[in-house]
C-alpha positions as MATLAB code, in Angstrom:
seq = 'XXXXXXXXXXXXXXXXXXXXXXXXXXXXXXXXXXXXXXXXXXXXXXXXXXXXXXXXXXXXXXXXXXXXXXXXXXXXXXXXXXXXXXXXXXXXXXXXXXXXXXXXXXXXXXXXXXXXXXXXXXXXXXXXXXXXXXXXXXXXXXXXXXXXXXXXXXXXXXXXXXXXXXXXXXXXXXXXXXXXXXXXXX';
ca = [
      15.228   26.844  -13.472;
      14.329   24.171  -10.871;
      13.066   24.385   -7.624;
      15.893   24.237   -5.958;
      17.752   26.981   -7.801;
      14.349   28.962   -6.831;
      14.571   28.248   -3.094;
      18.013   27.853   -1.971;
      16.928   27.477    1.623;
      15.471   24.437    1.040;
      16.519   21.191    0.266;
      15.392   18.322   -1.875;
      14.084   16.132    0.803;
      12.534   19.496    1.905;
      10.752   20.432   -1.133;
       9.289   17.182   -1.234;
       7.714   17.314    2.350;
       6.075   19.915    1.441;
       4.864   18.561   -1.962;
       3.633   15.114   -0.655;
       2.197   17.213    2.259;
      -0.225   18.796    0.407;
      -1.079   15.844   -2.144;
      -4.629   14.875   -2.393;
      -3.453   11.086   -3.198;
      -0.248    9.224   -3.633;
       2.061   10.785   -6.470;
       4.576    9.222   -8.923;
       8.408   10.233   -8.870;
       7.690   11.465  -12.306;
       4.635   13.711  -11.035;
       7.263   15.027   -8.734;
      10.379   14.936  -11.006;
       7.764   17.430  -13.446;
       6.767   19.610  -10.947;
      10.297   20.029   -9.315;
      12.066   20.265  -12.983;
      14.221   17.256  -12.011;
      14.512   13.561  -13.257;
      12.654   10.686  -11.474;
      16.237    9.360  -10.000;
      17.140   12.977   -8.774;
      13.607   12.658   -7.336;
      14.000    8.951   -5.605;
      16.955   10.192   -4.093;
      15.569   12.988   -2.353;
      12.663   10.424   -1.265;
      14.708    8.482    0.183;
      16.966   11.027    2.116;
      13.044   11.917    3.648;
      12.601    8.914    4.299;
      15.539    8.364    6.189;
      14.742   12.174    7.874;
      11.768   10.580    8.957;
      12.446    7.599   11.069;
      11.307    8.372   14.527;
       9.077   10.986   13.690;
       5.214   11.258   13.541;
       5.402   10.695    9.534;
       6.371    8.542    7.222;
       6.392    7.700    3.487;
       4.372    4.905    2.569;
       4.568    3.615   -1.053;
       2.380    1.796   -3.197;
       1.875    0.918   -7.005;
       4.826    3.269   -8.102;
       3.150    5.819   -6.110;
       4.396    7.735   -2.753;
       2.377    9.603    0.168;
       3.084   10.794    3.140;
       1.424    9.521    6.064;
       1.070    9.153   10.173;
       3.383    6.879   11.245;
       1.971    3.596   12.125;
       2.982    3.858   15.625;
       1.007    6.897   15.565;
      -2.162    5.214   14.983;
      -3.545    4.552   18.459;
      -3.581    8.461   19.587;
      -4.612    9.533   16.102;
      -7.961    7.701   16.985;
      -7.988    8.876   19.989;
      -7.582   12.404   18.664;
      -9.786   11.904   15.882;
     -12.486   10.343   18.217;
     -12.656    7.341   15.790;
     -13.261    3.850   17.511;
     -11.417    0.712   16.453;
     -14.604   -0.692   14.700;
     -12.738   -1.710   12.035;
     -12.335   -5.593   12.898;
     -11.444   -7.813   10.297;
     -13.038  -11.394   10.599;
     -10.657  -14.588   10.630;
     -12.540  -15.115    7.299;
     -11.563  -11.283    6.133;
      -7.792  -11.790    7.175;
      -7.542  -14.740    5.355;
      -9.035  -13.723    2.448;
      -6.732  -10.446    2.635;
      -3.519  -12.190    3.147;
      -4.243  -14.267   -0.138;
      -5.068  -11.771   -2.113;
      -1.981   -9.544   -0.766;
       0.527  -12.395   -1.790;
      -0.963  -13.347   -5.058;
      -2.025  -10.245   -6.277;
      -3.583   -9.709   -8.636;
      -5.463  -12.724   -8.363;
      -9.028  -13.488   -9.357;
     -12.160  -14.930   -6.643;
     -12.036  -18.268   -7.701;
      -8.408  -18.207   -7.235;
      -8.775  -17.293   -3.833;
     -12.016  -20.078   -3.614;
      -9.822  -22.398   -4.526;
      -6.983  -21.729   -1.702;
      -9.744  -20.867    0.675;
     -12.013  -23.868   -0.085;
     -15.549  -22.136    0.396;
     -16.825  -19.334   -1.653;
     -15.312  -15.204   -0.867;
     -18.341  -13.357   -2.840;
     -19.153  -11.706    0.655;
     -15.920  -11.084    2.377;
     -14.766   -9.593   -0.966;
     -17.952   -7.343   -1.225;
     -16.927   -6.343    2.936;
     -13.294   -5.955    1.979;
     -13.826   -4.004   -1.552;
     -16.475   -1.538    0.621;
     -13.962   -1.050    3.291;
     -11.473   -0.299    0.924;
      -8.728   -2.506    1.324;
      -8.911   -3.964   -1.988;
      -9.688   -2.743   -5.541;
     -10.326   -3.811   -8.628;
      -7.053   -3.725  -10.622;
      -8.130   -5.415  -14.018;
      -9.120   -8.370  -15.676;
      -7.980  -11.957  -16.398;
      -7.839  -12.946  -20.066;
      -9.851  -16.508  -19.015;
     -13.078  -17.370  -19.835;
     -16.016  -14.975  -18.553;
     -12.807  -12.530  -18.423;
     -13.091  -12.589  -14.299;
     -12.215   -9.717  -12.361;
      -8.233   -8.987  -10.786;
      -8.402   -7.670   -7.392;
      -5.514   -6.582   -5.129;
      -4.597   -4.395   -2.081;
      -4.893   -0.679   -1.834;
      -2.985    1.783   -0.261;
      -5.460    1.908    3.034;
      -4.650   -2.098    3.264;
      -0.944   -0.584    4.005;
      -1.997    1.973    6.407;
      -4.211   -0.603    8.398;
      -1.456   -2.830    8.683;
       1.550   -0.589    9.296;
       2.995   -1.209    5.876;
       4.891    1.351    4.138;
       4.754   -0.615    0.956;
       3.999   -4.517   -0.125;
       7.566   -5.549    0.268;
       7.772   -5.151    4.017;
       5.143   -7.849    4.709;
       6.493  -11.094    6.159;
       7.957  -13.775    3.838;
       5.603  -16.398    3.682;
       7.285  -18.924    6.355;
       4.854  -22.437    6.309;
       6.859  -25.322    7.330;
       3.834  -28.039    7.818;
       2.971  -27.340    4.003;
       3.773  -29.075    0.760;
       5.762  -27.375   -1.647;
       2.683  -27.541   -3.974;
       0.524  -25.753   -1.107;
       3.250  -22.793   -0.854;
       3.230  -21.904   -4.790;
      -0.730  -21.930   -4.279;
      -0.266  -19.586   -1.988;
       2.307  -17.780   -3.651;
       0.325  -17.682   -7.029;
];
């Protein structure tokens, strides 16, 4: 019997509220689909009926590597600081955002990939990034010395007001070569 035979009073997007709610960390559909005895589609439906119930509100889904959380709305995030007495000491260096927005639109890409678009050496803004955790490790590259993958993490969303990778702007550079776009690109 699934969850919603169970507990007629609620409703998918509902149920999954109050699953996501209480989540430790971002969640597959098929963690979800498990719990709820339903299949991953039955399951992205509902999502996206929340997601929908959401707009305007304080929350919002925010997705990420096949996974799903639920989160303060961006819009929310200058009183949630305020509330949570946290100051905005989180500046990211010219150096940082540049180093982020290559790595975002090549993921996963390796540090002498991102030397190479950059033109001087990352070692330290990736250590500063990495530590503030708005990148990860995510594997390696089969070249030689087998050099390490790294890519955005879900916190990289929630600092930019990103529900997922796909909402970030297309990659508009007019004054570039074509050859200078697909190194960006990856």
């Amino acid at each position: 019997m699934s969850e919603l035979e169970k507990n007629p009073e609620l409703d998918l997007p509902a149920l999954l509220e109050g699953l996501l709610f209480v989540a430790s960390e971002p969640v597959t559909s098929g963690q979800l689909a498990q719990v709820l005895e339903m299949t991953p589609t039955q399951v992205e439906k509902g999502l996206a009926q929340l997601e929908e119930q959401l707009k305007g509100r304080g929350l919002c889904l925010q997705r990420h590597a096949g996974r799903v959380q639920l989160t303060s709305a961006p819009e929310m995030a200058d009183a949630v600081e305020r509330f949570l007495g946290l100051e905005a000491t989180s500046r990211l260096s010219r150096a940082a955002l540049e180093t982020l927005a290559i790595i975002a639109y090549q993921q996963p890409v390796t540090r002498p990939a991102v030397d190479m678009v950059r033109g001087v050496n990352s070692d330290g803004v990736i250590k500063s990034l990495l530590s503030k955790g708005l990148l990860q490790e995510v594997g390696r590259a089969d070249g030689p010395g087998r050099p390490i993958l790294y890519g955005t993490t879900p916190e990289f969303l929630q600092h930019f007001g990103l529900n997922s990778l796909s909402e970030m702007p297309a990659l508009d550079l007019p004054d570039n070569t074509d050859a200078d776009v697909e190194l960006l690109k990856g």
